[in-house]
N, C-alpha and C positions, 0 to 999 in steps of 0.2 A: 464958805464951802472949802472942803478940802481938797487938793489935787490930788487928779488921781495920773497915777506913774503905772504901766502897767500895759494889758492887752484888754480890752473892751471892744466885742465885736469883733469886726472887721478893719481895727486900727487899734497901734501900737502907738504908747505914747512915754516919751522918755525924757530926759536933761541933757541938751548938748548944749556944751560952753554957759551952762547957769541960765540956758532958755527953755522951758518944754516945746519940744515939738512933739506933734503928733502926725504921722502917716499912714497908709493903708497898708494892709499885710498882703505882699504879695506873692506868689508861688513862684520857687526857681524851680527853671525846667531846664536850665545848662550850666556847668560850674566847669572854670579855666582853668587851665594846668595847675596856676598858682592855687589858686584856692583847693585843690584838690591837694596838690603839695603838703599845705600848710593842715589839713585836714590829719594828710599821711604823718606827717612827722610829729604833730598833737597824739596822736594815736601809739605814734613808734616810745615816746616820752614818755607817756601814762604806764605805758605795760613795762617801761622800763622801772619805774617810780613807784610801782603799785605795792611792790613788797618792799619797800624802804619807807613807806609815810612815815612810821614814825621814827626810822633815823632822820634822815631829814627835817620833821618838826623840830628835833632837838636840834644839829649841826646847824640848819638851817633859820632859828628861831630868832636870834640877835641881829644877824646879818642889817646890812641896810637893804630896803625897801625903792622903790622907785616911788610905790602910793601905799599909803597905810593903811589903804585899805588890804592889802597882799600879807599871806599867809606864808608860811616857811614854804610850805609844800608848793603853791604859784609860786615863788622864786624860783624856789627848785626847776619847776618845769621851766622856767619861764629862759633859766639858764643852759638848761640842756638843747630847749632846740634852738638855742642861738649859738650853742659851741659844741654839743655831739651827734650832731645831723649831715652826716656826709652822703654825698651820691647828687645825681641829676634827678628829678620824676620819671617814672615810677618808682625808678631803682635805688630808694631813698634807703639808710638804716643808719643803726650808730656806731659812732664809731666811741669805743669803750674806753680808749686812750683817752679821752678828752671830757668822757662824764664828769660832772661836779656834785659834791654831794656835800660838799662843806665849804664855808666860806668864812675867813675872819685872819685876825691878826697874831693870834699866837705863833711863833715858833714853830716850824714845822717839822715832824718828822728828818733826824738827818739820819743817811744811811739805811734805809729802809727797806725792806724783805720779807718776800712770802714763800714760803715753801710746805710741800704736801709729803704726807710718808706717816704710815702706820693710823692712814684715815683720819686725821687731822691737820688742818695748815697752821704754820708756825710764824705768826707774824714777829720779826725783832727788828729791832733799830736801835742808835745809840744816843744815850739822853744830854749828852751837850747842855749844860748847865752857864754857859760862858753867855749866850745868846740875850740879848733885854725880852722882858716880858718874859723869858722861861720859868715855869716853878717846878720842884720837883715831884709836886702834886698834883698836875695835870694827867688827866688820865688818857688810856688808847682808845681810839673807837674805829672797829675794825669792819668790814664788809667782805664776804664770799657770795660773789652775786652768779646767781646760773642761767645764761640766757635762753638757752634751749628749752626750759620748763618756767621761768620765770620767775623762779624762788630767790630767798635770800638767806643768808647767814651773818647776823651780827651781833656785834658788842659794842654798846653804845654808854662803857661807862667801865671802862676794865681797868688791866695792870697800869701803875703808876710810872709817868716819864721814865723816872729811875733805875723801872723794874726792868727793862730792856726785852722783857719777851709777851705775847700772847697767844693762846691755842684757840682754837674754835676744831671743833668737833665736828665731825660730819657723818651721817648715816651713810650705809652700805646701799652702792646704787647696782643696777642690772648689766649700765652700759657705760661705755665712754661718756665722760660729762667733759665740758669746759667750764672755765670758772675763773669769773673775771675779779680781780681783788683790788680794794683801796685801806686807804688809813689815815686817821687823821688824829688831832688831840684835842680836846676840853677841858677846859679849868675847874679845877673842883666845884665853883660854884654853879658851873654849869653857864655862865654868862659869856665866856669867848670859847674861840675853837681857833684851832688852825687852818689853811686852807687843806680840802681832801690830796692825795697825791695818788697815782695808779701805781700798784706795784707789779701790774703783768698779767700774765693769762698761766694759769697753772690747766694740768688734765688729769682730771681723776679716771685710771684705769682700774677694771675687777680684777681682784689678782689671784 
């Protein structure tokens, strides 16, 4: 007979430490600050991650793992609410300085800058060729993230180390937005990246 892993009935049965246990499913009727916490900040992560999945799958795709079983995207989360989850409960939220969105070992960005004007942000930096593991074929991959709406804007495969600039486009909004921006690099072949870096908070005003 085959094990069954699984919910059957009125009992769950799983693998902990290479044993099946099997227990009864029971109903929570009170959950602890902590766990609420932990509930809030899974939540605060997702909506932050939602419109990045697939930056992330890529920035995130070589990285190392904790278990193989883990996906670019569980990294990702997995990294954010352990490094951009500031506040006490309730009063949990991220804090944007400290999102990761890329992890690895190339060279990073040096000198690095976002700036907004004429409805487009200007990402530049300068390609420092001295550095080991730099090639001048690594390419930008850039993020214009908007927390108020929860949208993104990216380029997950643009100008070349050497090219020193990139634009990302933006549509005509109604209102005041903010707009939190990163940048990072990837090797032509797509197998390393740099780690992400924040380059600030730009505001987009209707002019």
């Amino acid at each position: 007979m085959g094990t069954n892993v699984g919910k059957l009935g009125g009992f769950v049965s799983y693998f902990l430490n290479d044993e099946l246990v099997t227990r009864s499913i029971g109903k929570v009727t009170h959950w602890s600050d902590a766990q609420y916490a932990v509930q809030l900040g899974t939540s605060l992560v997702n909506d932050l991650l939602a419109p990045l999945k697939d930056f992330v799958n890529i920035s995130m795709h070589y990285a190392p793992k904790p278990k193989k079983s883990w996906s670019a995207f569980t990294l990702a989360t997995s990294e954010n609410k352990m490094k951009a989850i500031t506040g006490v409960f309730p009063d949990l939220k991220i804090d944007y300085t400290k999102v990761v969105l890329a992890i690895g070992k190339l060279p990073a960005p040096v000198n690095p800058k976002a700036q907004l004007a004429d409805g487009r942000i200007t990402f530049s930096w300068e390609a420092d060729l001295s550095s080991e593991n730099t090639d001048p074929s690594d390419r930008v991959m850039c993020v214009a993230y908007f927390p108020e709406t929860f949208q993104a804007f990216t380029i997950r495969g643009g100008a070349k180390r050497t090219e020193e600039i990139q634009h990302i486009n933006l549509p005509s909004f109604t209102e005041e937005m903010l707009i939190e921006t990163y940048m990072c690099f990837i090797s032509e072949d797509r197998k390393e990246v740099s780690d992400s870096i924040y380059l600030g908070q730009l505001i987009w005003t209707k002019e």
